[in-house]
C-alpha positions in Angstrom: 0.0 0.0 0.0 1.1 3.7 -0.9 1.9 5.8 1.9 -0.2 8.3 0.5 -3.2 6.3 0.9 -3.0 6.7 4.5 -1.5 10.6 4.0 -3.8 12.9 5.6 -5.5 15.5 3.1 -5.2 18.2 5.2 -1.4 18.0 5.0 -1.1 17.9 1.5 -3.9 20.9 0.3 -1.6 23.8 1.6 1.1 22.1 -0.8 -1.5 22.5 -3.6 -2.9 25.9 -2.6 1.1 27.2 -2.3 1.2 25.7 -5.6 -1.5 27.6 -7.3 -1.6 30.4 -5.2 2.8 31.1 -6.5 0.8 30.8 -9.9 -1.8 33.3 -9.5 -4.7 31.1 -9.1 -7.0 31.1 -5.8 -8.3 29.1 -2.8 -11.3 29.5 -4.5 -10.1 27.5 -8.0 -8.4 25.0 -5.9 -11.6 24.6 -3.8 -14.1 24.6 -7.1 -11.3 21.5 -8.2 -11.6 19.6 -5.5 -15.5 19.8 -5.7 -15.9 19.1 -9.1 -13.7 16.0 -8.7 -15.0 14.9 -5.5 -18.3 15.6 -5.6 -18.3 17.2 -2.2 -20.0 20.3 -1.3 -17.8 23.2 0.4 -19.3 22.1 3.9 -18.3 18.3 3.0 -14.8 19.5 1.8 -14.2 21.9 5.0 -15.0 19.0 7.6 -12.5 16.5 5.8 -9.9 19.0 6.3 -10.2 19.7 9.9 -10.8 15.8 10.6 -7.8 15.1 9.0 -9.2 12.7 6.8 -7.0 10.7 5.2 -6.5 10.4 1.2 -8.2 6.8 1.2 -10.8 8.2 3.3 -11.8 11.2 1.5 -12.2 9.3 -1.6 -13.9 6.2 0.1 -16.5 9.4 0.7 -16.1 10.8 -2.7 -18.9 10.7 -5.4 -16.4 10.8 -8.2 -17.4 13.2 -11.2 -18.3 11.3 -14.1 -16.0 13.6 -16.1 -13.3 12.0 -14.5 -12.6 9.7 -16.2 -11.7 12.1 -19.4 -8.7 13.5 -17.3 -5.6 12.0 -18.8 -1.9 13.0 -18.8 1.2 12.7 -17.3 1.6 13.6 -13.2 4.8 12.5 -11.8 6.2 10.8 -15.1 3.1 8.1 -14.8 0.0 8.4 -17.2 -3.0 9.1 -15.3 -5.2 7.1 -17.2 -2.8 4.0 -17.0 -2.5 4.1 -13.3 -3.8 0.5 -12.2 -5.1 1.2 -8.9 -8.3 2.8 -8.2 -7.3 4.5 -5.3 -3.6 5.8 -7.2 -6.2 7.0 -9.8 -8.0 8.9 -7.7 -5.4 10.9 -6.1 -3.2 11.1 -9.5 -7.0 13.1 -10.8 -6.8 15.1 -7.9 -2.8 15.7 -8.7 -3.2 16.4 -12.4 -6.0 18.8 -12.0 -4.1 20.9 -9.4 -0.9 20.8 -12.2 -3.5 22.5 -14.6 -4.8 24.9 -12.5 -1.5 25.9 -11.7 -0.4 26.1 -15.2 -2.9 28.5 -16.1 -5.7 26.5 -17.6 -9.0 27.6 -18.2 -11.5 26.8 -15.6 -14.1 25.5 -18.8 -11.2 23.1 -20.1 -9.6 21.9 -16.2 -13.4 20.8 -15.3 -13.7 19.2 -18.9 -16.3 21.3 -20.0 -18.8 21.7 -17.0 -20.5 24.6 -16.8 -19.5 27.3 -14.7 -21.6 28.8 -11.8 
């Protein structure tokens, strides 16, 4: 098993709000991210943070966005879509939307065409 499976979230989203935030993007892009992926509401999101929920937790909880699935790339040298575990999957999503954001994507093209509100 990964150790990031059993990472807490909460330690690793200031490393991807410093990481967006250095490239001019907000809490609130991160935030509307993590939603879209996970399916959580801002309430939902807030409470795994301060529980310190941990990676294989949050997304044992996650509704995954059906769009998911059309996220594909490389994060960390490793094709997302070739990643074998569901769990690694998950996370590498997470990881490979964050790189976007932080690269400047549009918001239209990072949530694979969901509308904006």
């Amino acid at each position: 098993m990964s150790r990031i499976f059993t990472t807490s979230f909460a330690s690793v989203y200031p490393l991807y709000l410093a990481k967006v935030e250095r490239k001019g993007r907000s809490k609130a892009e991160l935030d509307q991210v993590i939603l879209w992926l996970t399916g959580f509401d801002e309430a939902a999101l807030h409470r795994h943070l301060a529980a310190g929920t941990t990676f294989e937790d949050l997304f044992a909880d996650a509704r995954l966005n059906p769009g998911a699935s059309s996220i594909t790339g490389v994060v960390c040298g490793v094709r997302v879509e070739d990643v074998d575990d569901p769990l690694m999957q998950k996370i590498r999503y997470l990881d490979k939307l964050v790189d976007e954001l932080a690269k400047g994507k549009a918001m239209e093209k990072i949530l694979r065409g969901a509308p904006q509100g």
